[in-house]
N, CA, C and O atoms as a GROMACS GRO file, in nm:
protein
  520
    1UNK      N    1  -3.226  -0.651   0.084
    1UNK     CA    2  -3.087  -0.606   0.062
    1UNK      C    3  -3.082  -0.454   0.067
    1UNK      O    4  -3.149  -0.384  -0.010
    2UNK      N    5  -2.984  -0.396   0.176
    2UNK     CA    6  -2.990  -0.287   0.154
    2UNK      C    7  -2.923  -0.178   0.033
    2UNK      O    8  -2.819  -0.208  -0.027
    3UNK      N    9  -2.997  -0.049   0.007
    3UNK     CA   10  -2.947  -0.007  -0.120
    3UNK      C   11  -2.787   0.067  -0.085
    3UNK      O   12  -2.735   0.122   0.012
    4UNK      N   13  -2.738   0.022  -0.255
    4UNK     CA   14  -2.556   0.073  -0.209
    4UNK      C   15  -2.561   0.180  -0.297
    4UNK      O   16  -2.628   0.206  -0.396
    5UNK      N   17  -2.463   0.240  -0.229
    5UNK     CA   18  -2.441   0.392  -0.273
    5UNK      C   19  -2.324   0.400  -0.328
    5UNK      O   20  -2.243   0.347  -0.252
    6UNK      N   21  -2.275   0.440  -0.423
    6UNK     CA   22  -2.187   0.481  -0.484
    6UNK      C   23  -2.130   0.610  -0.502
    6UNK      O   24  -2.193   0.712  -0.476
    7UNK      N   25  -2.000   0.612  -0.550
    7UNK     CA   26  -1.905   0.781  -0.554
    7UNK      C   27  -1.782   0.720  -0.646
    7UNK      O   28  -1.725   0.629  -0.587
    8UNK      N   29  -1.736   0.746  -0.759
    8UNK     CA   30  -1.627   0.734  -0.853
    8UNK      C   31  -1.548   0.837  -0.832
    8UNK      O   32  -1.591   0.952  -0.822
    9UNK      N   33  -1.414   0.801  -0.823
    9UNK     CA   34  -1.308   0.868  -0.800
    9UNK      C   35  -1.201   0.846  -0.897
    9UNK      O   36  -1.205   0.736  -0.953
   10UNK      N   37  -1.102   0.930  -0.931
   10UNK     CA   38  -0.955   0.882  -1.014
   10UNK      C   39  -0.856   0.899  -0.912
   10UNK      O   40  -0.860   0.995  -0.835
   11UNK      N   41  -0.759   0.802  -0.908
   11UNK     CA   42  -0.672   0.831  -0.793
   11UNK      C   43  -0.571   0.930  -0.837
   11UNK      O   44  -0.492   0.920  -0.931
   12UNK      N   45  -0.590   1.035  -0.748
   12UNK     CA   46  -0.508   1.194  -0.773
   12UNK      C   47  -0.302   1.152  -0.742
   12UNK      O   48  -0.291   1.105  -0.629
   13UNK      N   49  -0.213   1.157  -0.790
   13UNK     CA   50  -0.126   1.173  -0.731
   13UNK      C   51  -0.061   1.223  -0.633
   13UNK      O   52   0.060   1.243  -0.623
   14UNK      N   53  -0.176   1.249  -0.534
   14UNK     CA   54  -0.166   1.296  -0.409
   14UNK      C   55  -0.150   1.192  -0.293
   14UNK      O   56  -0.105   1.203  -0.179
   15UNK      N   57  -0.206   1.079  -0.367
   15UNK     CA   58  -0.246   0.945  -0.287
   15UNK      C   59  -0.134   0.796  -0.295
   15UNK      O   60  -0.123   0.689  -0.234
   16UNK      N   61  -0.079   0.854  -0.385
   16UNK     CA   62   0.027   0.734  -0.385
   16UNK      C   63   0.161   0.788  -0.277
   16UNK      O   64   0.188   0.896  -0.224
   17UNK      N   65   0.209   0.685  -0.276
   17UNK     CA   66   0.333   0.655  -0.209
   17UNK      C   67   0.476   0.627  -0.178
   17UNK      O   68   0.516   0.713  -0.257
   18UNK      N   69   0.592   0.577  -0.126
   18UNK     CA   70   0.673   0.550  -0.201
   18UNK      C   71   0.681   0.412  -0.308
   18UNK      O   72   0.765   0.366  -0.385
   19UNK      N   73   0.586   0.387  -0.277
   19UNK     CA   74   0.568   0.220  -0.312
   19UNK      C   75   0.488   0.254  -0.471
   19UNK      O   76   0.424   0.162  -0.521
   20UNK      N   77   0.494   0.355  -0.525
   20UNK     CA   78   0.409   0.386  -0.638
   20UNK      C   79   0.301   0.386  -0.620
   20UNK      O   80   0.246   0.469  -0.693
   21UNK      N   81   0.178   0.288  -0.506
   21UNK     CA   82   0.081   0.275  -0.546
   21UNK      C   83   0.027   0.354  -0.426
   21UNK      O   84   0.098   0.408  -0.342
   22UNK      N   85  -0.210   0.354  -0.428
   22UNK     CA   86  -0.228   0.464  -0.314
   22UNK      C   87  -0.194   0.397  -0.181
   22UNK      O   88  -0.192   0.275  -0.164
   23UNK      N   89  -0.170   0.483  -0.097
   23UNK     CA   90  -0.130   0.463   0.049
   23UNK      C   91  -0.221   0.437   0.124
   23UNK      O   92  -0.306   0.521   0.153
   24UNK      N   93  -0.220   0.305   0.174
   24UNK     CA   94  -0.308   0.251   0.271
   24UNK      C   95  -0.408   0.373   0.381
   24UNK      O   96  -0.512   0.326   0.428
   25UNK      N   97  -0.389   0.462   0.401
   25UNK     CA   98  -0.399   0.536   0.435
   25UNK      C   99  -0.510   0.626   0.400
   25UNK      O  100  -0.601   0.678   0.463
   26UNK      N  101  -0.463   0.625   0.260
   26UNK     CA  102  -0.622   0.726   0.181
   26UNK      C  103  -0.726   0.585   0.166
   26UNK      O  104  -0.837   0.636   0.183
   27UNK      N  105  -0.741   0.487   0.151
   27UNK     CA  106  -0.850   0.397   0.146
   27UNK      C  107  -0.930   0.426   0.288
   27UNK      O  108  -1.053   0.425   0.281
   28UNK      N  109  -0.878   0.448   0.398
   28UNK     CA  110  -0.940   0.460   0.525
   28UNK      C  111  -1.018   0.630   0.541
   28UNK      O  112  -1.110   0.673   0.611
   29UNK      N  113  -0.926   0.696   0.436
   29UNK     CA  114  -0.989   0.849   0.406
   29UNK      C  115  -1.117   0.853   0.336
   29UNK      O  116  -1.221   0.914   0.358
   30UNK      N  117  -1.061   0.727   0.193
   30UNK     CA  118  -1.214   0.726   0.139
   30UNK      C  119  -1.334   0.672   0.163
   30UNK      O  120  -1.436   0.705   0.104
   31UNK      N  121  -1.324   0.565   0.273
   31UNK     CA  122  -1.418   0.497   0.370
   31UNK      C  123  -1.468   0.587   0.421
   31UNK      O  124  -1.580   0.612   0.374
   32UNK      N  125  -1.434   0.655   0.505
   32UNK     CA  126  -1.477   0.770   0.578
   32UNK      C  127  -1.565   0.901   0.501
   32UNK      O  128  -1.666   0.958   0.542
   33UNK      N  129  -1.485   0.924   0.374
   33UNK     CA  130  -1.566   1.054   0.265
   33UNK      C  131  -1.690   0.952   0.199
   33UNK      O  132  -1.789   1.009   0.153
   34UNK      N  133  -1.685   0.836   0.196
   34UNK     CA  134  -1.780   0.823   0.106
   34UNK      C  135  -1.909   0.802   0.218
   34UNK      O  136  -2.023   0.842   0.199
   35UNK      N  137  -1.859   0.728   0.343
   35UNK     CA  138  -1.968   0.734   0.406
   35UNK      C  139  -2.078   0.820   0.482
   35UNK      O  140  -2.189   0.802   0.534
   36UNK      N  141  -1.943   0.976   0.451
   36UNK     CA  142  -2.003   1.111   0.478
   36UNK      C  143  -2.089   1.127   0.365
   36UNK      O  144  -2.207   1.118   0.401
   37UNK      N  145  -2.075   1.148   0.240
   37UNK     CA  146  -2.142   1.120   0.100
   37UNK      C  147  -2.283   1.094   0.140
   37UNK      O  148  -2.373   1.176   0.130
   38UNK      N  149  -2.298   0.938   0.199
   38UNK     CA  150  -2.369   0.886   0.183
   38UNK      C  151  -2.478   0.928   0.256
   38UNK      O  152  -2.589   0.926   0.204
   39UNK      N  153  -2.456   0.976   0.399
   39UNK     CA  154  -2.532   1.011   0.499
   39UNK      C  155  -2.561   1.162   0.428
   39UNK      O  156  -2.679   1.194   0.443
   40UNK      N  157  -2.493   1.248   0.366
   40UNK     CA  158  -2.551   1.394   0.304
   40UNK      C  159  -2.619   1.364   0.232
   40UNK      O  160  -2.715   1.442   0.236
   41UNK      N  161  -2.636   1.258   0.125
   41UNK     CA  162  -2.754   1.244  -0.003
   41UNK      C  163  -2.869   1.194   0.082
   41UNK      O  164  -2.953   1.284   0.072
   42UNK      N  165  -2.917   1.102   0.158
   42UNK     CA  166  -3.007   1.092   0.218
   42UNK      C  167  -3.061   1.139   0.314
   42UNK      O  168  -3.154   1.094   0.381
   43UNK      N  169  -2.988   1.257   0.328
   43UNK     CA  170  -3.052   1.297   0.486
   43UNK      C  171  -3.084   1.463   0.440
   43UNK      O  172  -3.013   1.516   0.355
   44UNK      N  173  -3.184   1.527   0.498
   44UNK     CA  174  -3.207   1.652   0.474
   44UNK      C  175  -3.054   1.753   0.604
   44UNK      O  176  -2.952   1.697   0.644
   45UNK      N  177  -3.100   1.916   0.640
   45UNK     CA  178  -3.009   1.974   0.688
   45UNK      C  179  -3.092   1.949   0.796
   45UNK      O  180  -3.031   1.849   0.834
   46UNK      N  181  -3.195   1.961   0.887
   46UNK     CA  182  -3.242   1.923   0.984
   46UNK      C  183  -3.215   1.818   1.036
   46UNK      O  184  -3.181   1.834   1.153
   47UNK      N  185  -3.212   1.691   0.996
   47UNK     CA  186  -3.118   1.536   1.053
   47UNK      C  187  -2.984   1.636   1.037
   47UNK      O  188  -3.008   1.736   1.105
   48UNK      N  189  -2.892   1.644   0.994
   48UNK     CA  190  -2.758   1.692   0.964
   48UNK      C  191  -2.747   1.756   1.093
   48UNK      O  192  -2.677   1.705   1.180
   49UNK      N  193  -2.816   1.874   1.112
   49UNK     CA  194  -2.845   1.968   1.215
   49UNK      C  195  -2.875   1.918   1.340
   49UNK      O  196  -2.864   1.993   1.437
   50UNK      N  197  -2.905   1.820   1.351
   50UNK     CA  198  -2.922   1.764   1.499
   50UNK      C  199  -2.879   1.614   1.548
   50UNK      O  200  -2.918   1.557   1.650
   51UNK      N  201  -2.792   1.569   1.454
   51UNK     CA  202  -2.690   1.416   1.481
   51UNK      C  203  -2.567   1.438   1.372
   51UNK      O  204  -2.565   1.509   1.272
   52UNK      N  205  -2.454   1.342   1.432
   52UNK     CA  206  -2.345   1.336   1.393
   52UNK      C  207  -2.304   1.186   1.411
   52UNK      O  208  -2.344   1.128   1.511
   53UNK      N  209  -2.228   1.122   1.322
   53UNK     CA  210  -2.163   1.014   1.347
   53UNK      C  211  -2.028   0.998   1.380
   53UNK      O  212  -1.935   1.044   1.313
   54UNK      N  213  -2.015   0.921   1.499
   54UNK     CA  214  -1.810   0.859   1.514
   54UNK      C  215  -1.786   0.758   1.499
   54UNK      O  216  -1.857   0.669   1.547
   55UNK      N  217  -1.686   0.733   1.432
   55UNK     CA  218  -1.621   0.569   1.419
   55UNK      C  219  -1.576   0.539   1.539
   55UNK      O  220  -1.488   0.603   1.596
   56UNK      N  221  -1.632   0.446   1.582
   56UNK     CA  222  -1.598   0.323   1.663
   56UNK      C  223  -1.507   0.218   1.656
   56UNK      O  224  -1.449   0.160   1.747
   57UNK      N  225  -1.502   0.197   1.502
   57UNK     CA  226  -1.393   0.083   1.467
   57UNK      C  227  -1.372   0.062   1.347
   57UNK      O  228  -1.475   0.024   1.290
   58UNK      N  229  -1.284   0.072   1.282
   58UNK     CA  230  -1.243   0.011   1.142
   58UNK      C  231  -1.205  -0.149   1.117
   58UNK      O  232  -1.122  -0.216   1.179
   59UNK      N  233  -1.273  -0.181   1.031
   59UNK     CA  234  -1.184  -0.342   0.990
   59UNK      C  235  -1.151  -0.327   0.804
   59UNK      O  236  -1.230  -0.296   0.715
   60UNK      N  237  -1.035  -0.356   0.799
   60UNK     CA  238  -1.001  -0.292   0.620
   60UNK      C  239  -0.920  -0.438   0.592
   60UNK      O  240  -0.849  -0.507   0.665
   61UNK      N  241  -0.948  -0.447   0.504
   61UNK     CA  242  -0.876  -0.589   0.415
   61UNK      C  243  -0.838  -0.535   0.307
   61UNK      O  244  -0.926  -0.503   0.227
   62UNK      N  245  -0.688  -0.506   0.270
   62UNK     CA  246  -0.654  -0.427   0.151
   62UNK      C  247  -0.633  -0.629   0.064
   62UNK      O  248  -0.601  -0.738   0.113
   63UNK      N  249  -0.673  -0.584  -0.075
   63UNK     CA  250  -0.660  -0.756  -0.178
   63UNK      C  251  -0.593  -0.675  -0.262
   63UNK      O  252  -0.485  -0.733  -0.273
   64UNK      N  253  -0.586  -0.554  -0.345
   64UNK     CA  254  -0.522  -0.560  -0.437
   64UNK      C  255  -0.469  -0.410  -0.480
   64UNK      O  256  -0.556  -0.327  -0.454
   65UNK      N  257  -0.371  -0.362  -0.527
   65UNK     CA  258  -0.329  -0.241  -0.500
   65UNK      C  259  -0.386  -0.130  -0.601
   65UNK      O  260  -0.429  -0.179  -0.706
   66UNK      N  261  -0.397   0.031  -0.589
   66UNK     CA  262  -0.460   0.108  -0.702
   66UNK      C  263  -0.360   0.180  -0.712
   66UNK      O  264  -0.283   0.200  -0.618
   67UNK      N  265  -0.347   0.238  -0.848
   67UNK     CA  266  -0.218   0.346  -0.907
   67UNK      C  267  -0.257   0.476  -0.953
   67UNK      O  268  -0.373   0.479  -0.995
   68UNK      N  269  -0.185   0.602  -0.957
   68UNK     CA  270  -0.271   0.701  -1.007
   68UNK      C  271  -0.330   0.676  -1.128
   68UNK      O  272  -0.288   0.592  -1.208
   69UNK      N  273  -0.410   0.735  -1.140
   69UNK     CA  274  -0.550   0.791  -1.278
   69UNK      C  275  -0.599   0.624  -1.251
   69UNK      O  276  -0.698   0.619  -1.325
   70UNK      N  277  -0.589   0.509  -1.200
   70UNK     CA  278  -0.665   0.440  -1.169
   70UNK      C  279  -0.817   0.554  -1.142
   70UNK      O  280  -0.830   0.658  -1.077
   71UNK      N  281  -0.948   0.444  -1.255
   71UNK     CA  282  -1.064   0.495  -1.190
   71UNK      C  283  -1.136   0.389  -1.079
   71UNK      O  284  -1.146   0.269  -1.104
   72UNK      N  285  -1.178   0.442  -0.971
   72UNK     CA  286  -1.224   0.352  -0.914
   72UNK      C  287  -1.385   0.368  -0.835
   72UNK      O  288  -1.452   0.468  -0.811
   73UNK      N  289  -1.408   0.233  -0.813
   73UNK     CA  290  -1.571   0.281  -0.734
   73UNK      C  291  -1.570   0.269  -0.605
   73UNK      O  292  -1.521   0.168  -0.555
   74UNK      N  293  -1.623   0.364  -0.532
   74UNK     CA  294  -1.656   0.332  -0.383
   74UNK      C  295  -1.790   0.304  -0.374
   74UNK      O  296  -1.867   0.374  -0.440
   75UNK      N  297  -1.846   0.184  -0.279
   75UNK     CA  298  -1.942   0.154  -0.287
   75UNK      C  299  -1.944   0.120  -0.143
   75UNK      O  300  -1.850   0.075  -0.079
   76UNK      N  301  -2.092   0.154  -0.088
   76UNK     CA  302  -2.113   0.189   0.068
   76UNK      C  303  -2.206   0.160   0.056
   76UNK      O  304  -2.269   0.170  -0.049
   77UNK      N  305  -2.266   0.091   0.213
   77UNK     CA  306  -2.445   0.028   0.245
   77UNK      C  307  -2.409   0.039   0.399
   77UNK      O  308  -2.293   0.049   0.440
   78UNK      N  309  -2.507   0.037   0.468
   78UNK     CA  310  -2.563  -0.030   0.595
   78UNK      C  311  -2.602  -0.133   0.598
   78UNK      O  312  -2.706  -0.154   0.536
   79UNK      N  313  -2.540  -0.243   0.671
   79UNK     CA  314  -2.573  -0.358   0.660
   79UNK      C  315  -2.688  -0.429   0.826
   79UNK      O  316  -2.766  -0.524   0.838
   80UNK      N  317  -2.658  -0.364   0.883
   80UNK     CA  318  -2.714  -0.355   1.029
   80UNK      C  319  -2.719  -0.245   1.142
   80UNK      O  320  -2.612  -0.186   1.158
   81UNK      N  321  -2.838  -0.201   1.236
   81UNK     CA  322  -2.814  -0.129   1.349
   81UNK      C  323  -2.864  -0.157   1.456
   81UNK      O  324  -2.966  -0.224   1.442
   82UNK      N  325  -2.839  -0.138   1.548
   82UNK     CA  326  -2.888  -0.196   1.718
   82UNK      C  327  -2.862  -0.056   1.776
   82UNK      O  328  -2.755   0.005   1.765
   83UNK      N  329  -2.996  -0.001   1.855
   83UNK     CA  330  -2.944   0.094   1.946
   83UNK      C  331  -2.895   0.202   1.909
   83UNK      O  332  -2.971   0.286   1.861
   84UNK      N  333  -2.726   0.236   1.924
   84UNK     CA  334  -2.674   0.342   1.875
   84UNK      C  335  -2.564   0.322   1.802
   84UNK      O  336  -2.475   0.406   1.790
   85UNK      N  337  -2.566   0.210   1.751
   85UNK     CA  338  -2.399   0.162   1.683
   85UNK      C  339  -2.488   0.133   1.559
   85UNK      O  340  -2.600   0.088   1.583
   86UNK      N  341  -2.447   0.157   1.405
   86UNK     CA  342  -2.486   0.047   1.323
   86UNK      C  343  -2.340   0.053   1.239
   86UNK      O  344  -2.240   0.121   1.263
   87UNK      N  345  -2.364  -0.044   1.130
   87UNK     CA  346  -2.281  -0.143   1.076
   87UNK      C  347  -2.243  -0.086   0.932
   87UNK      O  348  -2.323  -0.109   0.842
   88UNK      N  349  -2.139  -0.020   0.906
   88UNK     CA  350  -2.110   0.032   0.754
   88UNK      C  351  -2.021  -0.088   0.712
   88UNK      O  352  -1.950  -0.161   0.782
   89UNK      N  353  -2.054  -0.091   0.525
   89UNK     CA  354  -2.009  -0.177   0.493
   89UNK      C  355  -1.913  -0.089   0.355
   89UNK      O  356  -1.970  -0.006   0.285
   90UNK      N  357  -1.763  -0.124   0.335
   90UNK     CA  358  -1.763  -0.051   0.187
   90UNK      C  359  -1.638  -0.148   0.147
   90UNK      O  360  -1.555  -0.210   0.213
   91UNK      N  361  -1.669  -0.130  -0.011
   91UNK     CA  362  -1.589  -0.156  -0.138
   91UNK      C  363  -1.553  -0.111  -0.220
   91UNK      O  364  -1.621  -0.062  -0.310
   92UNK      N  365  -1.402  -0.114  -0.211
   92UNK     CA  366  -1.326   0.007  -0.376
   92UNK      C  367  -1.305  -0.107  -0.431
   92UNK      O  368  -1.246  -0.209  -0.394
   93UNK      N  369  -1.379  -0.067  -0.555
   93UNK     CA  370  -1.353  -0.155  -0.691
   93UNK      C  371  -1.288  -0.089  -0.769
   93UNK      O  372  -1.321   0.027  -0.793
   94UNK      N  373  -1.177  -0.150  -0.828
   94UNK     CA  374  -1.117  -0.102  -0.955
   94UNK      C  375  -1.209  -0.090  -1.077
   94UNK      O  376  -1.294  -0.175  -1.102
   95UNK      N  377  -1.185   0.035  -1.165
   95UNK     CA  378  -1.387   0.031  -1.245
   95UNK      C  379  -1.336  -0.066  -1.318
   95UNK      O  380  -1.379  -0.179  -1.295
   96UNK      N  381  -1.229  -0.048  -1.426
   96UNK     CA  382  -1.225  -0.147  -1.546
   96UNK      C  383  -1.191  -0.284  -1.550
   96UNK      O  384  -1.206  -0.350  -1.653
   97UNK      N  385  -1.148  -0.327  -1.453
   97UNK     CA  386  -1.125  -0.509  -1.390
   97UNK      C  387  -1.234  -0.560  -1.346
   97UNK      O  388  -1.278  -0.672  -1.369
   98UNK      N  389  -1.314  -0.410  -1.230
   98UNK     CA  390  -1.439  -0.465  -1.138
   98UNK      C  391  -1.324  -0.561  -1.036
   98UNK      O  392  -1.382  -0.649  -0.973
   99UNK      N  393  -1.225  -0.557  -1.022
   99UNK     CA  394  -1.150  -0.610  -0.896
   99UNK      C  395  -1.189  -0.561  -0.791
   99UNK      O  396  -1.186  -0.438  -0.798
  100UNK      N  397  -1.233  -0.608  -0.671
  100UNK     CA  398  -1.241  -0.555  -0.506
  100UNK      C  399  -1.033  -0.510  -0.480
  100UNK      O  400  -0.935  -0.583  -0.488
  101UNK      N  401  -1.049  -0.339  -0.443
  101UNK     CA  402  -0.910  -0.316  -0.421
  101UNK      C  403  -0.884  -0.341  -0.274
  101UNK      O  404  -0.784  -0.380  -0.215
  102UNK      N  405  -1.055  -0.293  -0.215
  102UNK     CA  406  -1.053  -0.256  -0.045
  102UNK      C  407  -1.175  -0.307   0.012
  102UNK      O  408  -1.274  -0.253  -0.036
  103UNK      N  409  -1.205  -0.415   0.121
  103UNK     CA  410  -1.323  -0.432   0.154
  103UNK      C  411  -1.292  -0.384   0.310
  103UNK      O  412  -1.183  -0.400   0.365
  104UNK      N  413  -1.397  -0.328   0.366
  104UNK     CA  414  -1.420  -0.262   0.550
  104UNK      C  415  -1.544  -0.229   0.547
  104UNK      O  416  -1.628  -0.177   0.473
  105UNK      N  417  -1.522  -0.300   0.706
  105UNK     CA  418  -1.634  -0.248   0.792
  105UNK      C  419  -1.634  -0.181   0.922
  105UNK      O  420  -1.576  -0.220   1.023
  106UNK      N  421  -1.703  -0.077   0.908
  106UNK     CA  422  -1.704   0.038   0.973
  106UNK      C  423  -1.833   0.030   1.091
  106UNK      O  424  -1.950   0.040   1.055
  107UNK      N  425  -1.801   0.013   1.212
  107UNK     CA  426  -1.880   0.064   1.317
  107UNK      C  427  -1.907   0.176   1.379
  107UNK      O  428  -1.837   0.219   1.471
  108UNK      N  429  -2.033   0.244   1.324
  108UNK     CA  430  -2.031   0.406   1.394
  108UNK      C  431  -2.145   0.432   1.514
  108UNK      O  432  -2.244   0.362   1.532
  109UNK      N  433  -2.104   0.563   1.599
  109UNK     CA  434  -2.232   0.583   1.680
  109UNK      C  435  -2.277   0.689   1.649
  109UNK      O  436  -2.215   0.793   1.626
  110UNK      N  437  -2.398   0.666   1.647
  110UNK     CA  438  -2.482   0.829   1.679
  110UNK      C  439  -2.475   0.905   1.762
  110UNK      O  440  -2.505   0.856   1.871
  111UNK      N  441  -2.446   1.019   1.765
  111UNK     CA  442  -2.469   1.124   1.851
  111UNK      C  443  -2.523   1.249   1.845
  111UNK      O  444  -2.499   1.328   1.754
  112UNK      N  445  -2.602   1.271   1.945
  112UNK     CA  446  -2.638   1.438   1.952
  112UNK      C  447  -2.572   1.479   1.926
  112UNK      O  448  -2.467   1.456   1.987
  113UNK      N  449  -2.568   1.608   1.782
  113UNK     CA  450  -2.490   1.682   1.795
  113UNK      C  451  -2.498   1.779   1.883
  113UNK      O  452  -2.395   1.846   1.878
  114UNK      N  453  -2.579   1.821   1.968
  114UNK     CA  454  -2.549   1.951   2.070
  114UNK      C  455  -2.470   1.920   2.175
  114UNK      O  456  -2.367   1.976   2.212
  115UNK      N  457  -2.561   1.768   2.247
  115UNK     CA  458  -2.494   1.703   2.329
  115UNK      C  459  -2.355   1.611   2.344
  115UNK      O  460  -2.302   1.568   2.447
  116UNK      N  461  -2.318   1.597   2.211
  116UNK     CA  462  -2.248   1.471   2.193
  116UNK      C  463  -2.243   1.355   2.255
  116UNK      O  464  -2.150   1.276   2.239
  117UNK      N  465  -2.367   1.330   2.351
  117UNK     CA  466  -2.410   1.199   2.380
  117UNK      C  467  -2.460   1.108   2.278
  117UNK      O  468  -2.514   1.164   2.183
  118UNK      N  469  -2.456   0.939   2.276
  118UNK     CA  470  -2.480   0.874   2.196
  118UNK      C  471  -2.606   0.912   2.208
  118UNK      O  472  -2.640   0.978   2.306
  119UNK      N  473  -2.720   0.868   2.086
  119UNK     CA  474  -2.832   0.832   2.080
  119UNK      C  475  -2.904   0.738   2.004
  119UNK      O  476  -2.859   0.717   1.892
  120UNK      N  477  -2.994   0.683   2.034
  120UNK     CA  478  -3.039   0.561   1.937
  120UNK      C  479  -3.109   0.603   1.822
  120UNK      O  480  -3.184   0.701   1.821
  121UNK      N  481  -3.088   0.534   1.731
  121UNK     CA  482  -3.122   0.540   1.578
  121UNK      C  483  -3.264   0.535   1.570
  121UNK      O  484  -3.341   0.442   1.592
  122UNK      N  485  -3.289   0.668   1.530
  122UNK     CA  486  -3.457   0.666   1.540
  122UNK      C  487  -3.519   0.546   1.372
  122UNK      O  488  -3.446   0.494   1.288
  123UNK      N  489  -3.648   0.541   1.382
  123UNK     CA  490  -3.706   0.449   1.258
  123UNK      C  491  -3.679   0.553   1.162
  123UNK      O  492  -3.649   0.508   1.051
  124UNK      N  493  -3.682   0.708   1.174
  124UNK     CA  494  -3.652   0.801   1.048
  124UNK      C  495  -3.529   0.791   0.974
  124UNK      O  496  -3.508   0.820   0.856
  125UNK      N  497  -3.451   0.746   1.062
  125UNK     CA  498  -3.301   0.760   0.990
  125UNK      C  499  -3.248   0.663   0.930
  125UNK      O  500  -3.168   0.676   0.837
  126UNK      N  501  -3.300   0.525   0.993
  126UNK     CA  502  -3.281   0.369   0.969
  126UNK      C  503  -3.374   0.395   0.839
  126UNK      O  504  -3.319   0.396   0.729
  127UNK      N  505  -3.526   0.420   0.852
  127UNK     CA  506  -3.560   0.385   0.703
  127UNK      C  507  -3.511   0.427   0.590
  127UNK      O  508  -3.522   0.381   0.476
  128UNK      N  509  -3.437   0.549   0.644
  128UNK     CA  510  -3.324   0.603   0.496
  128UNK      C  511  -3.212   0.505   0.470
  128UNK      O  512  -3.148   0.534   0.369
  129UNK      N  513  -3.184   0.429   0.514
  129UNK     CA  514  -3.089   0.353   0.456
  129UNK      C  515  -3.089   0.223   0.457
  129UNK      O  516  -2.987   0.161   0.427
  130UNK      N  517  -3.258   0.136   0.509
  130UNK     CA  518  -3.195   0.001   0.495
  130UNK      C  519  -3.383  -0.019   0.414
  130UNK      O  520  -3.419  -0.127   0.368
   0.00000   0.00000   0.00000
């Protein structure tokens, strides 16, 4: 099982909507920040310095809604990689219910950063995260 990474957040009133609650919108922001997160804690500035990741595809299943000062958890893994695509997985949990608010999965590619050509996932980078 691969290891999940975590990041706790309070939802800022920056994030809600007219609907009172946060806007579909910042869940796809925090998918994205936490999985930046995730790739900065495990990776030194040399990986950083010479690859970059792009989303390829989002899949988001919103189940249940969050309100400001809601605290919540983001929780992120790699669940698979082939080649130059692998497989992000994440979950905002509401902390004090432990309710799933947001489940997605995120398909990204590697790329050179000089080149911005894809490149395949070396064994150095994969063993950091699965």
């Amino acid at each position: 099982m691969p290891e999940i990474f975590e990041h706790h957040l309070t939802v800022p009133a920056s994030a809600i909507d007219d609907m009172n609650h946060v806007n579909n919108v910042m869940y796809l922001q925090w998918v994205q920040e936490v999985a930046k997160k995730h790739w900065e804690t495990k990776t030194d500035s040399a990986i950083r310095n010479t690859y970059v990741w792009v989303v390829l595809n989002h899949y988001i299943e919103y189940h249940h809604p969050a309100f400001e000062k809601d605290e919540i958890i983001l929780q992120t893994w790699i669940d698979n990689h082939r080649g130059v695509k692998s497989e992000r997985h994440t979950k905002i949990l509401h902390k004090k219910t432990n309710k799933v608010l947001v489940s997605a999965k995120t398909t990204w590619c590697l790329l050179h950063k000089e080149t911005l050509r894809p490149t395949r996932i070396t064994d150095e980078i994969s063993t950091l995260f699965l």
